[in-house]
Backbone bond lengths (Angstrom), bond angles and torsions (degrees), N, CA, C in turn:
res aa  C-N    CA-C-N  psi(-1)  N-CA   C-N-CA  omega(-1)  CA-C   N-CA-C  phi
1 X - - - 1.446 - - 1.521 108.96 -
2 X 1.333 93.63 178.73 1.710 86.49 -176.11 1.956 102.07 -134.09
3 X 1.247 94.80 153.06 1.634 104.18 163.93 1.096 152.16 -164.14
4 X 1.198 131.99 132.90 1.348 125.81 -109.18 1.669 85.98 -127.02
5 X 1.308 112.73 158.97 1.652 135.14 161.78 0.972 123.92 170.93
6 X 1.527 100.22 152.74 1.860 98.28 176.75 2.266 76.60 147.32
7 X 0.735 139.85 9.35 1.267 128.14 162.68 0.821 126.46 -54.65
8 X 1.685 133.01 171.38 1.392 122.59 171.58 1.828 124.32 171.19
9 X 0.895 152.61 -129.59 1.322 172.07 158.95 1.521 122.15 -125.60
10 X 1.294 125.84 108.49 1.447 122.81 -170.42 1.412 91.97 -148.18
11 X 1.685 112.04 154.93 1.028 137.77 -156.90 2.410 97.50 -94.44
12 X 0.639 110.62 132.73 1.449 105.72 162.01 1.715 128.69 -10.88
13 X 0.677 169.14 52.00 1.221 172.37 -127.91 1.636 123.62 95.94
14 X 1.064 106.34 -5.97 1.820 120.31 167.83 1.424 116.83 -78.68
15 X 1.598 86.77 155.29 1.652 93.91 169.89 1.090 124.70 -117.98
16 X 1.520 109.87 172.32 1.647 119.92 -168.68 1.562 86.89 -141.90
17 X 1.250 86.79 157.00 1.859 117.04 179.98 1.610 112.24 -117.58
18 X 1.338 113.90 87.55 1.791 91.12 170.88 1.411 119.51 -102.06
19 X 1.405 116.15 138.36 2.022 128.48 169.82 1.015 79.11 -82.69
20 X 1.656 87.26 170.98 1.171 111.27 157.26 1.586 92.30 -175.82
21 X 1.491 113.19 111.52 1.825 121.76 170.30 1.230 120.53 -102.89
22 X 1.311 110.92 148.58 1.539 129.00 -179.57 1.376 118.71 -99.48
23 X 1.520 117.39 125.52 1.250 114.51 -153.74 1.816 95.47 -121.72
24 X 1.716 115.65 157.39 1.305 111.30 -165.19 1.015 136.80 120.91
25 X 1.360 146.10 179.94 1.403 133.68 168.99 1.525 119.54 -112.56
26 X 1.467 90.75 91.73 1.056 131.26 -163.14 1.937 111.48 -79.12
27 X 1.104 113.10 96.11 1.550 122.38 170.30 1.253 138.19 -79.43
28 X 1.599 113.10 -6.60 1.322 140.43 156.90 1.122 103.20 135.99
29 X 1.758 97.96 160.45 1.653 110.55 -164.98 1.325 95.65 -142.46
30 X 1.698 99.48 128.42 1.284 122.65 153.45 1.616 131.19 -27.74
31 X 1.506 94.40 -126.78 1.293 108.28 157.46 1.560 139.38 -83.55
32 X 1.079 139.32 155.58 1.385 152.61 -147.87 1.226 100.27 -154.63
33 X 1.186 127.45 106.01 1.231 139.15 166.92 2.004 117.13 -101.28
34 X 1.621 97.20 171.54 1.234 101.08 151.11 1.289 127.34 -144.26
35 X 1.379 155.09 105.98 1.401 159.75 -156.12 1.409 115.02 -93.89
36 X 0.756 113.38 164.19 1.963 123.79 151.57 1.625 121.02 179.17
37 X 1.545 101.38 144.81 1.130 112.92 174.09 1.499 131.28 -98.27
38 X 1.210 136.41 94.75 1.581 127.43 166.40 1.472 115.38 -39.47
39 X 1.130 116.91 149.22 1.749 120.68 159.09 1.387 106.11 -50.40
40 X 1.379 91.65 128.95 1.792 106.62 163.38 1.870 108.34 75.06
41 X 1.630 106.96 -0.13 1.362 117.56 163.39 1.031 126.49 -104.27
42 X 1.747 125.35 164.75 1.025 128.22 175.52 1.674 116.94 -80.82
43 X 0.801 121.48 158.66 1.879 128.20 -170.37 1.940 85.43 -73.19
44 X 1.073 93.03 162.58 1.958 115.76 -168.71 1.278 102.55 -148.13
45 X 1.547 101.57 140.12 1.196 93.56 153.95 1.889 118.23 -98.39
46 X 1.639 112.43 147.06 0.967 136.69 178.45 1.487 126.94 -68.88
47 X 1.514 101.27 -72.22 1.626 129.40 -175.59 1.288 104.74 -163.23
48 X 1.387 103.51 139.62 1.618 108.51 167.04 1.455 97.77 -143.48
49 X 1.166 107.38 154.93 1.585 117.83 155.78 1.713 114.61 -147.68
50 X 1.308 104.31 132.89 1.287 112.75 150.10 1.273 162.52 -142.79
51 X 1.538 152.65 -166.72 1.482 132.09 -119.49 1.292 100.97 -34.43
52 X 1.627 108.45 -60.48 1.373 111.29 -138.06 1.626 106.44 -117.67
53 X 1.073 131.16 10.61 1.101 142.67 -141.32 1.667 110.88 -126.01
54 X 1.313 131.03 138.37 1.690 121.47 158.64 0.917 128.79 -44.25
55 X 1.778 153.06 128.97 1.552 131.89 161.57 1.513 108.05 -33.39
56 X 1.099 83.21 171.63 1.366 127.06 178.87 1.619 127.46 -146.36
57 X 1.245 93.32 122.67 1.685 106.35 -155.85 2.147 112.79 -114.63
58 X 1.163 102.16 132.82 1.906 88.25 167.01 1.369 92.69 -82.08
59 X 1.857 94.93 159.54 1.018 115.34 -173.13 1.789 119.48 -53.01
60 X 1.679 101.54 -34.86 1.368 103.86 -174.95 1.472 138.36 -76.77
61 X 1.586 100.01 4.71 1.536 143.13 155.15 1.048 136.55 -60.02
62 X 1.207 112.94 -50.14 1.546 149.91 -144.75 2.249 95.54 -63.11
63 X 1.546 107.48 120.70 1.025 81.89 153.87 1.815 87.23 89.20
64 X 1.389 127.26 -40.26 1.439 115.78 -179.24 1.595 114.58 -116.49
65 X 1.509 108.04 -24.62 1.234 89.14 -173.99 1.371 119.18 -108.11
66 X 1.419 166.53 -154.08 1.254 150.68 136.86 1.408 124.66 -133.08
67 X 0.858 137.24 126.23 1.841 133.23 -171.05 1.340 110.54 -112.68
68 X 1.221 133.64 145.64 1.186 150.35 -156.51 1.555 125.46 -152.15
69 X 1.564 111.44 128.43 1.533 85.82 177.81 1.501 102.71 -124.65
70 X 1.445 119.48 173.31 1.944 122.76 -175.44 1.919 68.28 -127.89
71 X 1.249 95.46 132.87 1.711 111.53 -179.89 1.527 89.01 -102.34
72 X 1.139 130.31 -50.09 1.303 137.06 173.77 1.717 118.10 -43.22
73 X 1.315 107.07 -48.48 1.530 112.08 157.19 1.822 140.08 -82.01
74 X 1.291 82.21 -10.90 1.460 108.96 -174.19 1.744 101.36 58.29
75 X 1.199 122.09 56.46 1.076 127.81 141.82 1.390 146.98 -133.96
76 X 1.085 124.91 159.69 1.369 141.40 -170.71 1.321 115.22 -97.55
77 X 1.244 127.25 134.40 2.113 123.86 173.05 1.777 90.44 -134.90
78 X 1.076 88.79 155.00 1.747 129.84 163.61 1.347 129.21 -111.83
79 X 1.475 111.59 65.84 1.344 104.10 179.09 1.845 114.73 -64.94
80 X 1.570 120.28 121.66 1.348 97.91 -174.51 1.990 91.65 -128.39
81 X 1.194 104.98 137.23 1.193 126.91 176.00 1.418 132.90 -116.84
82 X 1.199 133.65 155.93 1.567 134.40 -172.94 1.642 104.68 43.95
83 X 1.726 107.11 63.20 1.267 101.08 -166.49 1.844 94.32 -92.56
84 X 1.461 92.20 166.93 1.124 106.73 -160.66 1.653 104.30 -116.26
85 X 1.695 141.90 175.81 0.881 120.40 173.17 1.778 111.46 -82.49
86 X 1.479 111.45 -20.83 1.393 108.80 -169.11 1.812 106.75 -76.77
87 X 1.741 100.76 13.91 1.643 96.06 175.57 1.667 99.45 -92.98
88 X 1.382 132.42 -1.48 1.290 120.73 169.83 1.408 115.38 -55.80
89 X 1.778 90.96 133.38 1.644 104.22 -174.78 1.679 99.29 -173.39
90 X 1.487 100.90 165.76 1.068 101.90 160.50 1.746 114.12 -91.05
91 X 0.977 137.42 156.08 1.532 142.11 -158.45 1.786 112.02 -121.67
92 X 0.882 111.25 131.19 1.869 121.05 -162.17 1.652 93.89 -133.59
93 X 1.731 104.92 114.74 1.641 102.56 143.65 1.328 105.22 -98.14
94 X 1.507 98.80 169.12 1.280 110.14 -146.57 1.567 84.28 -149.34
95 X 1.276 129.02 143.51 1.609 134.81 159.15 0.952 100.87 -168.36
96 X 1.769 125.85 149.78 1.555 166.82 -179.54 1.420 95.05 -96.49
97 X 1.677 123.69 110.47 1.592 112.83 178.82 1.255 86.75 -153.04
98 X 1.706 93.73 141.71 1.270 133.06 175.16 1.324 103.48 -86.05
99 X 1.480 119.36 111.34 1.476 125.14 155.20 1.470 144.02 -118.19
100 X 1.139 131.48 -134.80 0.777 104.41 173.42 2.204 101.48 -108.16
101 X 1.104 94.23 18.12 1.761 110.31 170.91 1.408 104.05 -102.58
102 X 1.279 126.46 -0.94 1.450 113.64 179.23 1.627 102.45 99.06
103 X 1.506 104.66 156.76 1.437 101.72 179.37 1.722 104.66 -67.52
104 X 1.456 100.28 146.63 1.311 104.55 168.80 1.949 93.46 -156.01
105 X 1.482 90.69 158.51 1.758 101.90 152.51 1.568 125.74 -95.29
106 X 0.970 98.54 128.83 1.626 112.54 167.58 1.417 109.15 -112.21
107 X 0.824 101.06 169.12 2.388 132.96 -171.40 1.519 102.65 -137.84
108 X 1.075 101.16 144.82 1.657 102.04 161.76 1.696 108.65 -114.73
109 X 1.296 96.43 -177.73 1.737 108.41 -151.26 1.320 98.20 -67.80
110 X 1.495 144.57 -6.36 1.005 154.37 -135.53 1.761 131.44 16.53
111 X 1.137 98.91 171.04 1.743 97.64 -173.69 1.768 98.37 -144.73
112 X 1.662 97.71 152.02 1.244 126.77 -153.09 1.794 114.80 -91.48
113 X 1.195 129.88 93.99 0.934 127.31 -158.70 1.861 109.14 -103.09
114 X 1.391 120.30 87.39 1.289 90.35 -168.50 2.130 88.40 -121.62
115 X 2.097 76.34 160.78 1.811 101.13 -161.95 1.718 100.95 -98.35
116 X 0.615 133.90 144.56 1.857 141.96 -156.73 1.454 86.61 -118.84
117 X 1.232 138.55 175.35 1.198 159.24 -163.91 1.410 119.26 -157.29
């Protein structure tokens, strides 16, 4: 499973940090994403990165936020900076993991990131 934190209340131009770890018997993991949905929007993708590969960022990111993974911990962070209010959302990790159930995707419960103005 996965689980996520680091949400919160931040002022316009601040940052937030979100984890998010994968728990289990874990045989390796793909991709690691990060998502979120605004009210009355569709879920996005954010950032992902995986094993072996550069992130990957939306454009409206680009340049502010940074994602990271500890393969060793099997986790993922979201450093996000110069946040803005239109980054309010709720926030989704996301990873493709090989276990010992077979590859599958999981989400975590997500957490609430909202930008004040």
């Amino acid at each position: 499973q996965l689980q996520a934190c680091g949400g919160g209340v931040v002022q316009a131009g601040g940052s937030l940090r979100l984890s998010c770890a994968a728990s289990g018997t874990i045989l390796s993991i793909n991709v690691m994403s990060w998502y979120r949905q605004a009210p009355g929007k569709q879920r996005e993708l954010v950032a992902g990165i995986a094993s072996s590969s550069a992130p990957n960022y939306a454009d409206s990111v680009k340049g502010r936020f940074i994602i990271s993974r500890d393969n060793a911990k099997n986790t993922v962070h979201l450093q996000m900076n110069s946040l803005k209010p239109e980054d309010t959302a709720v926030y989704y990790c996301y990873a493709n993991i090989f276990s010992n159930m077979g590859l599958r995707d999981y989400w975590g419960q997500g957490t609430l990131v909202t930008v004040s103005s």
